[in-house]
C-alpha positions as CSV (number, residue, x, y, z in Angstrom):
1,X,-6.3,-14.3,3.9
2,X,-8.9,-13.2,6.4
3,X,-10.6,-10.0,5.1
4,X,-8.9,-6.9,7.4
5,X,-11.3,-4.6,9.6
6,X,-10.1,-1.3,8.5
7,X,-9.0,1.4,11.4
8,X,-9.5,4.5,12.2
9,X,-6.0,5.7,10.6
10,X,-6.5,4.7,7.1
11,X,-5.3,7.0,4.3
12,X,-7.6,6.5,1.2
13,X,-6.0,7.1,-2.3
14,X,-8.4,7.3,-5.7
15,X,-6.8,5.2,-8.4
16,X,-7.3,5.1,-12.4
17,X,-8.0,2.6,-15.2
18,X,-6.1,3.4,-18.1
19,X,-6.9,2.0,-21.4
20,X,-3.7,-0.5,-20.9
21,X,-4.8,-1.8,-18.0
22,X,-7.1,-3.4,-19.9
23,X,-6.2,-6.9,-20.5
24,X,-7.3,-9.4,-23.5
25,X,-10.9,-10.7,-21.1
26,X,-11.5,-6.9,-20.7
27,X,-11.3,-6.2,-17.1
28,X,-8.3,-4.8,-15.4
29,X,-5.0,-6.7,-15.3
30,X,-4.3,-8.4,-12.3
31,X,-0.4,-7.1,-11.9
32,X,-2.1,-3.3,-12.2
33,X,-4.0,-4.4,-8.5
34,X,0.2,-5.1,-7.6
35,X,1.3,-1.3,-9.0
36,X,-1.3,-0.2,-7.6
37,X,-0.9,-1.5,-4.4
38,X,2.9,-0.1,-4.3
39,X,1.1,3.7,-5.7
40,X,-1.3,3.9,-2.7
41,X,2.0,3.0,-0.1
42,X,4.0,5.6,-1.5
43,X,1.3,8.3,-1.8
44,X,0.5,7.6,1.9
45,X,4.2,7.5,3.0
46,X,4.2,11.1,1.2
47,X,1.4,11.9,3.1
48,X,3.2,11.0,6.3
49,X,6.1,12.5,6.1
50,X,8.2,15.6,5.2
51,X,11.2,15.8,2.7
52,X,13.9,15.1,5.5
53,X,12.3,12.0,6.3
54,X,11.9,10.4,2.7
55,X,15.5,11.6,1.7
56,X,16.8,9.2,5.0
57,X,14.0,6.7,5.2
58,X,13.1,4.7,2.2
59,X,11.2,2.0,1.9
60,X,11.7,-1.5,0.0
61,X,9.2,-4.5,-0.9
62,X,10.2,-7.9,0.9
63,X,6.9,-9.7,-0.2
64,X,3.4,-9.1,-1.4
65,X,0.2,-11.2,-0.3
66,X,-2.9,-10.4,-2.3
67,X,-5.9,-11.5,-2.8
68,X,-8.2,-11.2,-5.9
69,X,-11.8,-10.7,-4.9
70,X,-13.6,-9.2,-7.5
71,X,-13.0,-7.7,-11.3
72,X,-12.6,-4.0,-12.1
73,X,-13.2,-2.9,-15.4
74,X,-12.7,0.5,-17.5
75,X,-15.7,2.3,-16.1
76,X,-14.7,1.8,-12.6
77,X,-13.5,4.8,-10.4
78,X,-11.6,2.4,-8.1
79,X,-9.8,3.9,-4.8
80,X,-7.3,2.2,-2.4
81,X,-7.6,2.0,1.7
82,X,-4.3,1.7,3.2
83,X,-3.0,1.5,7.3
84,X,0.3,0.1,8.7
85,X,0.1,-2.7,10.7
86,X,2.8,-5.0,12.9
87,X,6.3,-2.6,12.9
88,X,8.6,-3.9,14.3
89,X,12.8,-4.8,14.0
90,X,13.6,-3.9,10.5
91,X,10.1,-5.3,9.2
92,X,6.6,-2.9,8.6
93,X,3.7,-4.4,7.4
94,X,1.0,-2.6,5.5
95,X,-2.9,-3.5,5.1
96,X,-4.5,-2.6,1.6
97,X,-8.1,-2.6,-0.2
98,X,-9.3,-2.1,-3.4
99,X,-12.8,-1.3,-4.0
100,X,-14.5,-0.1,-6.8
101,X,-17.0,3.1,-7.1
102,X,-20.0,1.3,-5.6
103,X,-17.9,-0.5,-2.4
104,X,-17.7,-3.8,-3.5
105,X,-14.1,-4.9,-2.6
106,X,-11.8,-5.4,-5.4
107,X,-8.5,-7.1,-3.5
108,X,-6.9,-7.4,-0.7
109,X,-3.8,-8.2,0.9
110,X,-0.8,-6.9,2.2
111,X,2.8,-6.0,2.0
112,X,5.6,-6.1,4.0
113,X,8.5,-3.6,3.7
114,X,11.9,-3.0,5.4
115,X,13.2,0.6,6.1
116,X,16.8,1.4,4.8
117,X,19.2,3.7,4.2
118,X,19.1,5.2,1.0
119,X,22.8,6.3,0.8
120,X,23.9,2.6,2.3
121,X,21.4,0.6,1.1
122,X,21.4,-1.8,4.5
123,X,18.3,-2.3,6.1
124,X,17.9,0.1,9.2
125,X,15.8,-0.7,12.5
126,X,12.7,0.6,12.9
127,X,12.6,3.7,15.4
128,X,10.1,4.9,17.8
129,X,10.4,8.2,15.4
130,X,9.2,6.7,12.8
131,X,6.3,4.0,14.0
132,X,5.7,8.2,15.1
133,X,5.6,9.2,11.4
134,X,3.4,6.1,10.7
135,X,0.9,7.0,13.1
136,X,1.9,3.7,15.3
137,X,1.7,3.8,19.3
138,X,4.7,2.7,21.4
């Protein structure tokens, strides 16, 4: 995966190492990059919209893509980039970085979600109201 030019509607999110992300080699475990990955999309989706919109809209994981560039470790104060990218149909994907406290890049990848109906549970099309909520032109 090509490293992604970040634009000009990221959300940044700080993130924390706690002492069980720690794995055995001493840096932080690779599946915390994944839960963190899904923290920063929620906190952004938050971000976007209001209570109305996340008790209709909700979001669900089809796949993850990341890449592992560099290690974090204990000390680090490691903080999340995040923008949506192609939205289309019933499909969204979303654009994520890791860095740690001095810039270096951490991971990278992406993650595509589908919208759905929380009461149904079926996937629902994508509106122009809500590429609107994401920040997304027509």
């Amino acid at each position: 995966m090509e490293m992604q030019t970040t634009p000009d509607h990221t959300f940044r999110h700080p993130l924390n190492v706690q002492d069980d992300d720690i794995d055995d080699m001493g840096h932080v475990n690779n599946v915390v990059y994944l839960r963190w990955f899904q923290e920063v999309a929620d906190m952004h989706w938050k971000s976007l919209a209001d209570d109305e919109q996340r008790k209709t809209m909700q979001w669900v994981v089809l796949r993850h893509e990341i890449d592992y560039r560099h290690q974090a470790f204990r000390e680090d104060s490691p903080y999340a980039l995040t923008w949506v990218g192609n939205t289309e149909g019933l499909r969204s994907i979303r654009h994520i970085q890791l860095f740690n406290q001095s810039g270096i890049l951490l991971s990278e990848g992406k993650t595509t979600w589908c919208l759905v109906d929380p009461v149904t549970r079926k996937p629902r099309r994508i509106s122009p109201e809500v590429r609107k909520i994401l920040g997304l032109k027509d």
